[in-house]
Backbone as a ProteinNet text record, in pm:
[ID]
protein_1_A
[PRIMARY]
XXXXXXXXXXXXXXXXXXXXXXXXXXXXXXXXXXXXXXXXXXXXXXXXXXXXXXXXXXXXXXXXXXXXXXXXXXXXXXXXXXXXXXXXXXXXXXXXXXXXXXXXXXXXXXXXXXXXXXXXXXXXXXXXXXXXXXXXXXXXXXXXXXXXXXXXXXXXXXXXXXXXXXXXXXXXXXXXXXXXXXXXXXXXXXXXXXXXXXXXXXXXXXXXXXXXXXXXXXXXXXXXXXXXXXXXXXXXXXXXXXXXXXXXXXXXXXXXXXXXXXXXXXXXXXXXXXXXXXXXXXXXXXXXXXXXXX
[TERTIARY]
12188.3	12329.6	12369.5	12273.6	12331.3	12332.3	12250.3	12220.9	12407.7	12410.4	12553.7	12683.4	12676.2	12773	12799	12662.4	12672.6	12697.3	12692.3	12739.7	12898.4	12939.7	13069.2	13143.2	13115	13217.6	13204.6	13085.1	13067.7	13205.5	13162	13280.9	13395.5	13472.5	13609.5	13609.3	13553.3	13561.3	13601.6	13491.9	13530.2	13629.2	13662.8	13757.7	13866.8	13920.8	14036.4	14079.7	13984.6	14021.3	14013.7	13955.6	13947.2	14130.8	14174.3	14324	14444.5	14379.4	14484.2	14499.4	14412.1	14374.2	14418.9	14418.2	14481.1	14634.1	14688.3	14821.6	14911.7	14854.5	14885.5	14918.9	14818.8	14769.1	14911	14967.4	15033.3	15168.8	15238.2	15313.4	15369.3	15273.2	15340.3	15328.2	15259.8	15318.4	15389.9	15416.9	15536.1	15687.1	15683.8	15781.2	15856.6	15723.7	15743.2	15684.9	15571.3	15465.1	15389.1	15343.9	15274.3	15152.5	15023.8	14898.2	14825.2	14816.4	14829.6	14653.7	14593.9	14441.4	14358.5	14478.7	14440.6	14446.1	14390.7	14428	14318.1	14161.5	14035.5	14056.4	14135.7	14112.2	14194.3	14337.4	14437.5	14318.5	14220.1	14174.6	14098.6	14020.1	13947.5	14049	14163	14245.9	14265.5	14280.1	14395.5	14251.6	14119.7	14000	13917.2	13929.9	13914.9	14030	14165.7	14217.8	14252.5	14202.2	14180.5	14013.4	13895.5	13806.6	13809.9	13913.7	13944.6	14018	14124.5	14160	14053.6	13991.4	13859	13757	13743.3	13637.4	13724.3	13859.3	13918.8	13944.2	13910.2	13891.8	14000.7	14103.6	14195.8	14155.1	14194.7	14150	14172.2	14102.5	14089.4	14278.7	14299	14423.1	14532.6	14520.4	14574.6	14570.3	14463.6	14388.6	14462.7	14424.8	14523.3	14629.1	14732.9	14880.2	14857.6	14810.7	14860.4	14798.3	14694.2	14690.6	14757.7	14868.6	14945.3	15076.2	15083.8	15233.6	15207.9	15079.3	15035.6	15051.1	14980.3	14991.5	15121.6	15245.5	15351.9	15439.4	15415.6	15478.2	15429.4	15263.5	15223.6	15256.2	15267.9	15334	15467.4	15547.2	15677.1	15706.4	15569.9	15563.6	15491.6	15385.5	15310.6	15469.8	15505.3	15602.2	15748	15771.4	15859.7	15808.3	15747.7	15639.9	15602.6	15549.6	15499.9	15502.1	15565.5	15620.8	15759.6	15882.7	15976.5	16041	16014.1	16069.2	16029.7	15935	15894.4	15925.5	16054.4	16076.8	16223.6	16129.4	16185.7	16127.7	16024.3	15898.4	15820	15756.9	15643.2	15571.5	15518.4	15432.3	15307.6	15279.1	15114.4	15144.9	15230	15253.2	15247	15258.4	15257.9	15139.9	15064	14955.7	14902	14833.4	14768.5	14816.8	14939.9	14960.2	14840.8	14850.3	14787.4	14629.2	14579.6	14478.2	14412.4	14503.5	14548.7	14521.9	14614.1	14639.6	14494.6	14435.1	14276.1	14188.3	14204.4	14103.5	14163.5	14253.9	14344.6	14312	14288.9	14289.3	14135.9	14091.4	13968.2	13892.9	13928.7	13863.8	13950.1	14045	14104.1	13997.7	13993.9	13901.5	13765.2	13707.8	13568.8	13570.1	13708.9	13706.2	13731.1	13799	13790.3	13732.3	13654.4	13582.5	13403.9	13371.5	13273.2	13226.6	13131.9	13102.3	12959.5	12940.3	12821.7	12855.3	12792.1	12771.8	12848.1	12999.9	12996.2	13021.6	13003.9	13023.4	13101.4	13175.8	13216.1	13156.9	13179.4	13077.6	13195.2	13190.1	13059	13153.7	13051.8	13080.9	13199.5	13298.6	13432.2	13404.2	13357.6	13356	13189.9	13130.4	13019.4	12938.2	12806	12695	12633.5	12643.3	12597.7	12662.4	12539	12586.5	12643	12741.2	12752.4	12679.4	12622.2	12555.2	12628.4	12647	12694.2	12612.9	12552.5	12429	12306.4	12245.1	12185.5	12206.2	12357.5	12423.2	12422.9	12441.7	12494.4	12569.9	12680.1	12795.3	12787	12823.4	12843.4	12929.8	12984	13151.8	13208.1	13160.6	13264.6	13329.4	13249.6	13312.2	13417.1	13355.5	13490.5	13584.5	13599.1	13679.2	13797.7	13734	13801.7	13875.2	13769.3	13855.3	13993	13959.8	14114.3	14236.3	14180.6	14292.4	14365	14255.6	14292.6	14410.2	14434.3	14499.2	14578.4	14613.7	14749	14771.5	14754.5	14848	14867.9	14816.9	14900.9	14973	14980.2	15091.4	15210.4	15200.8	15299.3	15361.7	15299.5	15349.2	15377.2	15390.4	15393.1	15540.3	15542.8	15684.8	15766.4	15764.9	15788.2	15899.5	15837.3	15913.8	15932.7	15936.9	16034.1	16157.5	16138.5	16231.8	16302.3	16279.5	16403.4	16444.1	16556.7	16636.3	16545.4	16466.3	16420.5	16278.7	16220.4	16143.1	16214.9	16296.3	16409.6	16467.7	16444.7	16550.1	16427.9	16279.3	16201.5	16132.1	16154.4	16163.8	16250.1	16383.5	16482.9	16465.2	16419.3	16381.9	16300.3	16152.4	16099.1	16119.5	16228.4	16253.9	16365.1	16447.7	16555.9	16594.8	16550.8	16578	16731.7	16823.3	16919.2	17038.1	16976.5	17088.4	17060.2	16957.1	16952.7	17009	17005.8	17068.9	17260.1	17292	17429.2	17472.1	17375.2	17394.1	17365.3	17385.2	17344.1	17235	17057.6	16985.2	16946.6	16898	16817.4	16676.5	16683.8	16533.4	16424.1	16496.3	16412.4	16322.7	16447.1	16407.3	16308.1	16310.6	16208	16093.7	16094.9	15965.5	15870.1	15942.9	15884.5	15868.8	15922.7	15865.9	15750.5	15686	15630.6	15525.1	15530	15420.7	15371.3	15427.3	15457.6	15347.9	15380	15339.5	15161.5	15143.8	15036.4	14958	14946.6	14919.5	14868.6	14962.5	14929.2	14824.4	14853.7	14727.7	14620.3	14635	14471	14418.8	14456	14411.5	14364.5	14401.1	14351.2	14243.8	14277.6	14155.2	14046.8	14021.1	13912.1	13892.5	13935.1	13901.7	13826.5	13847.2	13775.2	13630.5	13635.5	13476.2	13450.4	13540	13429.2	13355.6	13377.4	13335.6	13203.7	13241.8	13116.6	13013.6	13028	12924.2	12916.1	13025.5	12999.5	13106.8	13142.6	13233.9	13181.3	13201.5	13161.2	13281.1	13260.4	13330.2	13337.8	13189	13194.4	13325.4	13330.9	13423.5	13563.6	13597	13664.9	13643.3	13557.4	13511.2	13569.1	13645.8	13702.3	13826.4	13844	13979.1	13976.6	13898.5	13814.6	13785.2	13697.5	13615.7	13733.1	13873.7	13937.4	14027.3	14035.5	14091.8	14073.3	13947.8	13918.6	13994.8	14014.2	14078.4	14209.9	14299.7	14426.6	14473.5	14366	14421.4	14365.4	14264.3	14205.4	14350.3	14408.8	14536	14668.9	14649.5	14811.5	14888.2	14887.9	14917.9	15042.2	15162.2	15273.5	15282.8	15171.3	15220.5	15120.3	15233.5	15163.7	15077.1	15103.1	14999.1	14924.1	14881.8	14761.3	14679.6	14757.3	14651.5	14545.2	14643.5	14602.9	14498.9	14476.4	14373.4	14271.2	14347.1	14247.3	14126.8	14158.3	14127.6	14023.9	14006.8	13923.6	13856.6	13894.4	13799.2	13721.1	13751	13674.4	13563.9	13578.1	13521.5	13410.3	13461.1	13317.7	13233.1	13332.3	13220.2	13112.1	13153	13101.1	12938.6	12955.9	12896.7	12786.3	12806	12760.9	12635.5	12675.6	12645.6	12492	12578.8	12457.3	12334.3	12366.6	12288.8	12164	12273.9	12159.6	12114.9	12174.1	12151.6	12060.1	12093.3	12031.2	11879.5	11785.9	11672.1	11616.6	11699.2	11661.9	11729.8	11792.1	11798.5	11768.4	11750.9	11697.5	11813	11930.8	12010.5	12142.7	12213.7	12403.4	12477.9	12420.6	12453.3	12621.2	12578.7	12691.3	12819	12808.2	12899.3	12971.5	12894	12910	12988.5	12923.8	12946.8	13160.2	13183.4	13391.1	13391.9	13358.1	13430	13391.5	13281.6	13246.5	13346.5	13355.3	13433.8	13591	13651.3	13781.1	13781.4	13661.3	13709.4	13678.7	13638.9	13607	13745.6	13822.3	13941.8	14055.7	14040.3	14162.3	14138.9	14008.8	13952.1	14124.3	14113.9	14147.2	14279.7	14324.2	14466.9	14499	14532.9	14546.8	14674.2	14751.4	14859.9	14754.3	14631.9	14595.4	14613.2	14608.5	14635.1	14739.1	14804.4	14944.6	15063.4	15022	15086.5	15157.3	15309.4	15427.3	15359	15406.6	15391.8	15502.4	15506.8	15596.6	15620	15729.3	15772.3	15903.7	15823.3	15907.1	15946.5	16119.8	16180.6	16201.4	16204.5	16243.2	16347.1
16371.2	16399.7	16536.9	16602.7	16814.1	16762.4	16705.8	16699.6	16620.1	16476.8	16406.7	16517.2	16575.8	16669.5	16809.7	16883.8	16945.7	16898.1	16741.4	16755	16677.8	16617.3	16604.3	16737.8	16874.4	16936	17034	17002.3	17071.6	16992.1	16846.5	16733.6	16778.4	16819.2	16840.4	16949	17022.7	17196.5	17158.8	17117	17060.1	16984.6	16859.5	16779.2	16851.3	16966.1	17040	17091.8	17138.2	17180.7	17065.8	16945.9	16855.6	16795.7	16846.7	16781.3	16845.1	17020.3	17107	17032.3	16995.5	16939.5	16796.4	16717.6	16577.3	16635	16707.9	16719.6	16739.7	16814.8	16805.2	16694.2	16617.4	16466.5	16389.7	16417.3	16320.2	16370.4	16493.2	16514.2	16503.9	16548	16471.6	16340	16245.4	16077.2	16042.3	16166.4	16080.9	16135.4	16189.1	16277.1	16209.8	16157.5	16080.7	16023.7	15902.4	15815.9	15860.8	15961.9	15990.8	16032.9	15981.1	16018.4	16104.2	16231.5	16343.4	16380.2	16336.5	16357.2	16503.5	16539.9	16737.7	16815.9	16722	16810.6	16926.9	16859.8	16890.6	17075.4	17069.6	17150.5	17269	17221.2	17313.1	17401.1	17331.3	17346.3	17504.4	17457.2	17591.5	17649	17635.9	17806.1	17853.5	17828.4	17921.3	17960.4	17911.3	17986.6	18084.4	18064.8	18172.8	18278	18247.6	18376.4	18411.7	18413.2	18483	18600.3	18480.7	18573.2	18683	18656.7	18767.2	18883.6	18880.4	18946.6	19024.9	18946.4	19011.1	19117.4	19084.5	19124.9	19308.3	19261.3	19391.9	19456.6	19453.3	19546.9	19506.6	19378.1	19349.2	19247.1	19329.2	19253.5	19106.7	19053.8	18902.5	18834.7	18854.7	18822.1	18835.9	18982.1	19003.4	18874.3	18865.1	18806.7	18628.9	18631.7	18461.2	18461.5	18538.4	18567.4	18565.1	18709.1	18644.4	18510.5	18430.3	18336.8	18250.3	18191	18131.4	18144.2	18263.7	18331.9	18284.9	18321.5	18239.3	18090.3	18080	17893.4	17857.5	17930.1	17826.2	17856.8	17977.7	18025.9	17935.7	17914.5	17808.3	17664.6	17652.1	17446.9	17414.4	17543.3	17545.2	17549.5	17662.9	17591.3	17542	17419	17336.6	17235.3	17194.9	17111.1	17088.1	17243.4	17269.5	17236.1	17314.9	17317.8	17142.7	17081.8	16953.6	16845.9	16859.3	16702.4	16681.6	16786.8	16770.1	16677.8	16684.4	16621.2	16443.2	16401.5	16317.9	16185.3	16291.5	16217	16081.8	15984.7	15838.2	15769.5	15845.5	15753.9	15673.8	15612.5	15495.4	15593.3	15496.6	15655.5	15666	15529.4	15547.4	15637.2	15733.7	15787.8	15920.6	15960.2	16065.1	16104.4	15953.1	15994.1	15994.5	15958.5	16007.3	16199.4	16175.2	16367	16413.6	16392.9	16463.6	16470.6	16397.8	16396.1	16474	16501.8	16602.9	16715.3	16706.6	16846	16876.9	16829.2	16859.2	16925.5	16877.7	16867.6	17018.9	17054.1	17175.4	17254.8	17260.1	17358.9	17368.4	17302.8	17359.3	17425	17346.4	17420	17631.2	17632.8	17758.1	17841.3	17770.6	17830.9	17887.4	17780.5	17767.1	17907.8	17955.6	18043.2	18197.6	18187.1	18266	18361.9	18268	18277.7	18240.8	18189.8	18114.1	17969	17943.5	17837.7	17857.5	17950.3	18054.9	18014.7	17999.2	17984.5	18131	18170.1	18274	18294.6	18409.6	18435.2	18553.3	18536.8	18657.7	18726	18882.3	18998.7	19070.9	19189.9	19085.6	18999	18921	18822.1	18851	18723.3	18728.6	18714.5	18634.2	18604.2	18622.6	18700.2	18754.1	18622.8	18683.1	18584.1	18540.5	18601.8	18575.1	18456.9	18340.7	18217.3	18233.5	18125.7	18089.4	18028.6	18054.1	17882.6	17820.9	17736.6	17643.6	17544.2	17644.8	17537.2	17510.9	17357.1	17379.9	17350.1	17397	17393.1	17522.8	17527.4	17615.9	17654	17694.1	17691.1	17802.7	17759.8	17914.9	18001.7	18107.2	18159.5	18097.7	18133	18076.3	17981.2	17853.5	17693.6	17717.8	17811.5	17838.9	17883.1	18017.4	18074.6	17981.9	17950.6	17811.6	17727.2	17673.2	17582.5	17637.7	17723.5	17832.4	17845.9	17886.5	17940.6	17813.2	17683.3	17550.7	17539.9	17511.1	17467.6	17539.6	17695.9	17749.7	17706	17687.1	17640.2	17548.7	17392.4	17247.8	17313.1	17365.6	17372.9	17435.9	17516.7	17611.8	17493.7	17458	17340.5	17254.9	17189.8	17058.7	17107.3	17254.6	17308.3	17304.1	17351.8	17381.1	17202.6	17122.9	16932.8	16972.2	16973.3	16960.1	17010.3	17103.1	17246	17293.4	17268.8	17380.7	17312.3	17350.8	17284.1	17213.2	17283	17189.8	17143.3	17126.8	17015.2	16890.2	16914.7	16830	16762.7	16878.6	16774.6	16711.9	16738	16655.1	16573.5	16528	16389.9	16303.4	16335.5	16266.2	16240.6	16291.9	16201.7	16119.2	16116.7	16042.8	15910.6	15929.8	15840.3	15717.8	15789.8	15752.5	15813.7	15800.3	15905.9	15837.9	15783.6	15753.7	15814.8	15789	15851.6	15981.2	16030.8	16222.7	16252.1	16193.6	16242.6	16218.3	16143.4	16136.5	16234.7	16283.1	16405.7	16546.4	16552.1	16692.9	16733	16658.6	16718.8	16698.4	16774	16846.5	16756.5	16628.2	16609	16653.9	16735.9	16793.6	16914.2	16962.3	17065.4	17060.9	16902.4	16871	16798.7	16780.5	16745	16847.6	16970.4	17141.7	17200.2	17150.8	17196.5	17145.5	17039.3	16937	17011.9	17034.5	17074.1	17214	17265.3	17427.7	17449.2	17352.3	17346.7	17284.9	17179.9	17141.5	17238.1	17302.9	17428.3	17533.7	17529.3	17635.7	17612.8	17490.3	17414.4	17374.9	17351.9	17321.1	17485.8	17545.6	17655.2	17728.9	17706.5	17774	17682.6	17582.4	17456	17517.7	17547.7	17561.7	17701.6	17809.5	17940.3	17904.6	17817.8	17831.7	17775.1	17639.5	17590.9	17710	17755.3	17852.4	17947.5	17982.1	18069.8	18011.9	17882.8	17794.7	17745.3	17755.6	17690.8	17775.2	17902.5	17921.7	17887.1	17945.2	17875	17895.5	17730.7	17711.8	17622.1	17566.5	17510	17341.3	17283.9	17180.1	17149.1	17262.6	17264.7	17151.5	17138.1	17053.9	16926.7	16884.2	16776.5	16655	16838.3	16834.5	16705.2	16708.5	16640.5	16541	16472	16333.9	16269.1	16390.2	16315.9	16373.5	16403.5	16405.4	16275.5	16198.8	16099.6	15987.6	15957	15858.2	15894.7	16019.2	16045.1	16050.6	16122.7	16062.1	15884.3	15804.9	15615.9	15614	15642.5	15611	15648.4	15762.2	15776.5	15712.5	15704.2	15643.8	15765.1	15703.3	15772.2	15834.7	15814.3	15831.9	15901.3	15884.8	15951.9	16095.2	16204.3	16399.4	16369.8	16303.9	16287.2	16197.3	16132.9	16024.1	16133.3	16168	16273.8	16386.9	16437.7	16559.8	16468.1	16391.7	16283.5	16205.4	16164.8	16132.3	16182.8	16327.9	16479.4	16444.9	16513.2	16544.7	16369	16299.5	16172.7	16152.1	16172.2	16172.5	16256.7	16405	16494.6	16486.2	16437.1	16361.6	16241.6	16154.1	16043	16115.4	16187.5	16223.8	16315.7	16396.8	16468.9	16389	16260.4	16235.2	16085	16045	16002.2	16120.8	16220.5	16298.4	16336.9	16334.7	16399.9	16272	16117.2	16003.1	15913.3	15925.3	15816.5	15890.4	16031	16096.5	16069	16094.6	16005.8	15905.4	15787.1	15701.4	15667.1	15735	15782.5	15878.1	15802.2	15947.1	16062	16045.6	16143.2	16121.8	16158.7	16129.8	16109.3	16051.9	15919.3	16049.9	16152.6	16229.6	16225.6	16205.2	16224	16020.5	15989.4	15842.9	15752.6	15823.9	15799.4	15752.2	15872.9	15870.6	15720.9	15712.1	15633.8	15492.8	15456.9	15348.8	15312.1	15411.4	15377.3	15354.2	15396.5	15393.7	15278	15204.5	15067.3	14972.4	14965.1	14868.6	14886.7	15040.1	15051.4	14966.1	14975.9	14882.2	14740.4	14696.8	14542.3	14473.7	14594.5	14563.4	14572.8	14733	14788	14850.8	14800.4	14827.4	14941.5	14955.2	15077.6	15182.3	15210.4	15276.2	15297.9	15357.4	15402	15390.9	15519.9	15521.8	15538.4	15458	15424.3	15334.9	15351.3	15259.4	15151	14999.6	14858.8	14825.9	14784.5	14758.1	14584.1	14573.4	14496.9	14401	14281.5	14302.2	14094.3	14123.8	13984.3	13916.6	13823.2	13763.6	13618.4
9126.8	9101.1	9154.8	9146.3	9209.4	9320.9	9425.2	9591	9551.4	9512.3	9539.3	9556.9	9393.1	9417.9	9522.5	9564.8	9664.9	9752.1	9849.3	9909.1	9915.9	9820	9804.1	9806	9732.6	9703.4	9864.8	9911.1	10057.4	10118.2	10115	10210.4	10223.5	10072.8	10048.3	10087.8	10121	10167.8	10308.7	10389.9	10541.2	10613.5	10481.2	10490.2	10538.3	10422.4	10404.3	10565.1	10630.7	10774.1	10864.8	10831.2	10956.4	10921.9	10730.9	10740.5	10822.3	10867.5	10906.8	11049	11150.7	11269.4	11231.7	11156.7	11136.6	11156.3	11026.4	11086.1	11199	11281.6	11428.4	11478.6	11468	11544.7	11472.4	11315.5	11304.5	11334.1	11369.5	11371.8	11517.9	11584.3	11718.9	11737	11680.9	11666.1	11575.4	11510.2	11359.1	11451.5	11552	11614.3	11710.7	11801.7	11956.8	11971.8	11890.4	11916.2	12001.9	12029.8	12143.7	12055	12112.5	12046.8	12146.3	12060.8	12197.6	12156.3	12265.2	12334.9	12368.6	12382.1	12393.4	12232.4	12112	11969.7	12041.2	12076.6	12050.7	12089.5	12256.6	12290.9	12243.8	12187.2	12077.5	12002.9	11927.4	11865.9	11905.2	12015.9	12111.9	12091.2	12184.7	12235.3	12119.9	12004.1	11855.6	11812.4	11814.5	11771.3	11861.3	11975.8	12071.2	12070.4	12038.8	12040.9	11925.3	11856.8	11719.1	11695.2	11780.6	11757.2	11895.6	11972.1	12062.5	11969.3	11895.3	11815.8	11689.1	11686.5	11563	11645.4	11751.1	11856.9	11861.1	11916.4	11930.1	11819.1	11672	11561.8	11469	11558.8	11456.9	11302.1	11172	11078.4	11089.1	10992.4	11017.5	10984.6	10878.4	10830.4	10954.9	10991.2	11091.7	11204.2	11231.9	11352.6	11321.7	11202.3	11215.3	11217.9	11168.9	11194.5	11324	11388.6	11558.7	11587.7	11549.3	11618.8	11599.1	11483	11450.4	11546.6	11564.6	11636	11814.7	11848.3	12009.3	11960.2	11857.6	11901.6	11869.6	11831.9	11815.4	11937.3	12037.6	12170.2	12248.6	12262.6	12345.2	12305	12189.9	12174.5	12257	12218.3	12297.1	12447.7	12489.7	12604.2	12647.6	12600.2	12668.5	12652.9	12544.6	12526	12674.7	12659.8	12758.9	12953.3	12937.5	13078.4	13122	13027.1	13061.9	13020.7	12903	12856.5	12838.2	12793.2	12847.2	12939.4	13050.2	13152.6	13145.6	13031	13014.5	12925.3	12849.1	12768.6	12817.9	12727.1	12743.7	12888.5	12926.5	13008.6	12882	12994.8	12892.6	12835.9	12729.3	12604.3	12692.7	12739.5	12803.2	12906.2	12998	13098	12987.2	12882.6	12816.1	12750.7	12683.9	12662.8	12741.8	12902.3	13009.8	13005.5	13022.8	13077.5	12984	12820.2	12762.7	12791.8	12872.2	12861.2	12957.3	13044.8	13195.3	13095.7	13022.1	12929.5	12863.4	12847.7	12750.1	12832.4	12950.3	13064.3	13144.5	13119.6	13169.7	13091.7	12965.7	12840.9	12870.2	12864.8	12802.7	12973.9	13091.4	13186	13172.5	13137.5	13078.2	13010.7	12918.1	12776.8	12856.3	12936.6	12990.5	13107.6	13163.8	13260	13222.6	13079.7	13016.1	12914.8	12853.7	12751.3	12758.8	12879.9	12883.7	12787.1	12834.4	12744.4	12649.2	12649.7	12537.9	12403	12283.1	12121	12117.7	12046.6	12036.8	11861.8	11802.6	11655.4	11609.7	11458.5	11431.7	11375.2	11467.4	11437.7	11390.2	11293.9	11150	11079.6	11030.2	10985.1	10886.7	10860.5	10814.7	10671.4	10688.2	10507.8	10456.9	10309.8	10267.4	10286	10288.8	10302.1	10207.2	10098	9997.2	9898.5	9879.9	9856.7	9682.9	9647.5	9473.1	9495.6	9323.3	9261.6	9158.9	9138.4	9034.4	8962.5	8875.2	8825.1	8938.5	8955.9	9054.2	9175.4	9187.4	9338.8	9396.5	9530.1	9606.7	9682.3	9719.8	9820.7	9904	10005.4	10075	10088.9	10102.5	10083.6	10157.8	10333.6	10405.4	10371.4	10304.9	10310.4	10216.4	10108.1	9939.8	10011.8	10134.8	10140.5	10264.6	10293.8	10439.3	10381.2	10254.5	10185	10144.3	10072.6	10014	10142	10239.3	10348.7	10421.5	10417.3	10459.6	10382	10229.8	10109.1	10135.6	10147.6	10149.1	10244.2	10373	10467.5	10480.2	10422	10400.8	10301.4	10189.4	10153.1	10171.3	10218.7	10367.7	10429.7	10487.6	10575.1	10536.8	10407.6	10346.3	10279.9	10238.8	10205.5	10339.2	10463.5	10522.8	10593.1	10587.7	10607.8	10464.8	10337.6	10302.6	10226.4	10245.8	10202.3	10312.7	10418.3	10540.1	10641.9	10686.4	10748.8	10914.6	10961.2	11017.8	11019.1	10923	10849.7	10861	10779	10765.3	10882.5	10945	11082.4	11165.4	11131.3	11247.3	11110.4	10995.7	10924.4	10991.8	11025.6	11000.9	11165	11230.1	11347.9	11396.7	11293.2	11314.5	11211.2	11135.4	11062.6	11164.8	11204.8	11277.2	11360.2	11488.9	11567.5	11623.9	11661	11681.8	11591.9	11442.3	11322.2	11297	11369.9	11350	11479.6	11563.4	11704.9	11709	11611.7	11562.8	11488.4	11386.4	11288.5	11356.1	11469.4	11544.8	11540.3	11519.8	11526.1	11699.4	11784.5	11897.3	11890.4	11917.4	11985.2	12023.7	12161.8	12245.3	12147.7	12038.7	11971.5	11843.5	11805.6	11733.6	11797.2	11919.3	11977.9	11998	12043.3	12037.7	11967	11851.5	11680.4	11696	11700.1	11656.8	11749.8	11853.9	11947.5	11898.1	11853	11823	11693.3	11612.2	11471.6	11509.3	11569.8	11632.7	11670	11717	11767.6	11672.8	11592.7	11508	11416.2	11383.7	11267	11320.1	11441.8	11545.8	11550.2	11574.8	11593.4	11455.4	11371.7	11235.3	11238.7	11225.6	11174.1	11260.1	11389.3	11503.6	11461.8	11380.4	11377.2	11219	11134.2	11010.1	11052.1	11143.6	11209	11270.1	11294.1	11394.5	11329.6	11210	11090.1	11078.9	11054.3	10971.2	11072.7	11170	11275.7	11412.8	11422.3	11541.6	11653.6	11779.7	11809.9	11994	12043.7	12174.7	12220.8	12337.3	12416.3	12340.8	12277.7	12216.5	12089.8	12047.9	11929	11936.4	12070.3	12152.8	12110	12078.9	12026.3	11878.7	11799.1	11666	11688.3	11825.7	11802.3	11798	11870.9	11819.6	11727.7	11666.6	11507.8	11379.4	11415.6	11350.7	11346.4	11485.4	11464.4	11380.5	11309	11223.1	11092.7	11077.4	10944	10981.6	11102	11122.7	11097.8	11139.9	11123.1	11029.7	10943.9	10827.3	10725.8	10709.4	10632.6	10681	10784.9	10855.6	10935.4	11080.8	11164.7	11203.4	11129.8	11089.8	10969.6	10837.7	10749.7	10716	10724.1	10647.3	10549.6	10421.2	10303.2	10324.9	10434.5	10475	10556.5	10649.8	10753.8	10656.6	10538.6	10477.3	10403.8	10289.3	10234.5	10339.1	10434.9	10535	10572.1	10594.6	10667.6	10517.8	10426.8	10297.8	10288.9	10279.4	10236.4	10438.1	10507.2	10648.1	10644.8	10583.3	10546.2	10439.5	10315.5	10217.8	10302.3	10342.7	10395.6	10478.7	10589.2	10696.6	10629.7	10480.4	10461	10404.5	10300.9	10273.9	10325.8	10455.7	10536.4	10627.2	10645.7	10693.7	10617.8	10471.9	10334.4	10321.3	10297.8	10242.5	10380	10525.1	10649.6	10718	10716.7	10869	10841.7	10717.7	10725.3	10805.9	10765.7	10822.9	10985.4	11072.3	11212.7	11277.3	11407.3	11494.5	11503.7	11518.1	11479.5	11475.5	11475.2	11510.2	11390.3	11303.1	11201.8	11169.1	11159.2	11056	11157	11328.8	11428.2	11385.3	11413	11408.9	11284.4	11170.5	11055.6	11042	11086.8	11075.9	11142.8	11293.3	11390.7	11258.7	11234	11154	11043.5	11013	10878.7	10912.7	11070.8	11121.6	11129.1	11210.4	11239.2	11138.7	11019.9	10911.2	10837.4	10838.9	10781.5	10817.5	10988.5	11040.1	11046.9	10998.9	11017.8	10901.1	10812.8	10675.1	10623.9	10756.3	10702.4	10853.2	10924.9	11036.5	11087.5	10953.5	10985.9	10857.1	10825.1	10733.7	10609.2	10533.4	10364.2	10332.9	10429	10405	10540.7	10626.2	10717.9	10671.8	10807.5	10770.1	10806	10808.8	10820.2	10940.5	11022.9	11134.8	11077.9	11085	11056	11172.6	11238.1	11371.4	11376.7	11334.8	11330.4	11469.4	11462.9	11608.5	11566.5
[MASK]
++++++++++++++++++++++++++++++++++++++++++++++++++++++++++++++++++++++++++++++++++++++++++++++++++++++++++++++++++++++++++++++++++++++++++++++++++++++++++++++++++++++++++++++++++++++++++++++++++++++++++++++++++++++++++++++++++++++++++++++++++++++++++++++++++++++++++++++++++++++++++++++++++++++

């Protein structure tokens, strides 16, 4: 029962950041259906330029404010720069760009930054583990977890308390009857990119705490997608639950399977459980239901 619960309450620690990186994923398809392929590498740039900021002596706090403030200049203009001009093409012509776009970002990252294991010196959060009985946690994961949670809820205030939250609900609800009510499309598609950005990039600076941060990290955007369709790909409170139950499975999969495999089981583990989800519920947890008369 201690091993179960260590690694459940590990899961929900991890979960919490794989939900900041889900939200991204759903907000630019709850926005413009577009299932945008470049989260992984969002992910790199907002954690590389943050531990560029730490490197140069700027405090950590500090260091995520600016990286929040780059990633919502760059959503606006990846948005502006390259998908703009795109809109009301076929989605598959948008999700290809993005995938242009991944493959663009990260050869960036790779020219900039190298592709070396790099770490924060010194370390951000104390090393010294809690115990809880006969558990153990580590800070980072307590303290990740914490900084994850304020910012879904930042953001979870943010749709639905201010005026344009509000106005990029009401477009992905109806985009015809918000475009009657004076809301700006274009301007909530660049929210949407903006905000992406910002939450990929925190999400990739808390892994990077916890594991280190390389060029693979890229990877996040991927094994976040089982928990984006596992909650419903349209809905904020599926991605954010998604994100934390993707996160326990995944942990606990690695804790009782990896035994009995030669290895992967904990990488593998999400995609498995994505597709037994949609055998079953094919818009997810809490995805809408399309509903189509003829």
């Amino acid at each position: 029962m201690d091993v179960f619960l260590q690694l459940l309450i590990t899961g929900v620690m991890v979960g919490s950041i794989y939900a900041l990186v889900a939200l991204g994923w759903t907000l630019i398809y709850k926005c413009s259906g577009v299932l945008n392929l470049a989260m992984g590498e969002l992910t790199l740039i907002g954690a590389y330029v943050c531990l560029s900021f730490y490197n140069w002596g700027v405090p950590f706090l500090v260091s995520l404010l600016g990286t929040l403030v780059i990633g919502f200049v760059l959503g606006l203009l990846t948005e502006r720069l390259f998908l703009q001009r795109l809109i009301g093409e076929p989605l598959l012509t948008v999700i290809m760009v993005t995938v242009g776009l991944s493959f663009f970002f990260k050869g960036i990252v790779a020219f900039i930054w190298g592709t070396d294991t790099q770490v924060f010196k010194p370390p951000v959060f104390p090393m010294e583990q809690i115990k809880l009985g006969n558990m153990v946690i580590g800070q980072v994961y307590l303290w990740s977890f914490i900084a994850a949670l304020i910012l879904l809820v930042v953001f979870v205030a943010f749709f639905k308390y201010t005026r344009w939250g509000l106005s990029m609900q009401a477009t992905a609800d109806d985009e015809m009857a918000a475009l009657s009510l004076g809301v700006s499309a274009k301007f909530v598609y660049a929210l949407a990119w903006a905000i992406a950005f910002m939450a990929a990039g925190v999400g990739g600076t808390l892994l990077g705490n916890i594991n280190g941060l390389n060029i693979s990290v890229g990877y996040l955007g991927l094994l976040v997608l089982p928990a984006v369709v596992f909650g419903g790909l349209n809905s904020v409170p599926g991605a954010i639950f998604g994100g934390i139950i993707i996160g326990i499975l995944q942990n606990l999969a690695d804790g009782y399977l990896s035994r009995f495999t030669p290895g992967g089981v904990k990488e593998i583990a999400p995609f498995a459980i994505m597709v037994i989800v949609l055998l079953f519920k094919p818009y997810g947890l809490w995805g809408w239901v399309r509903i189509e008369r003829v």
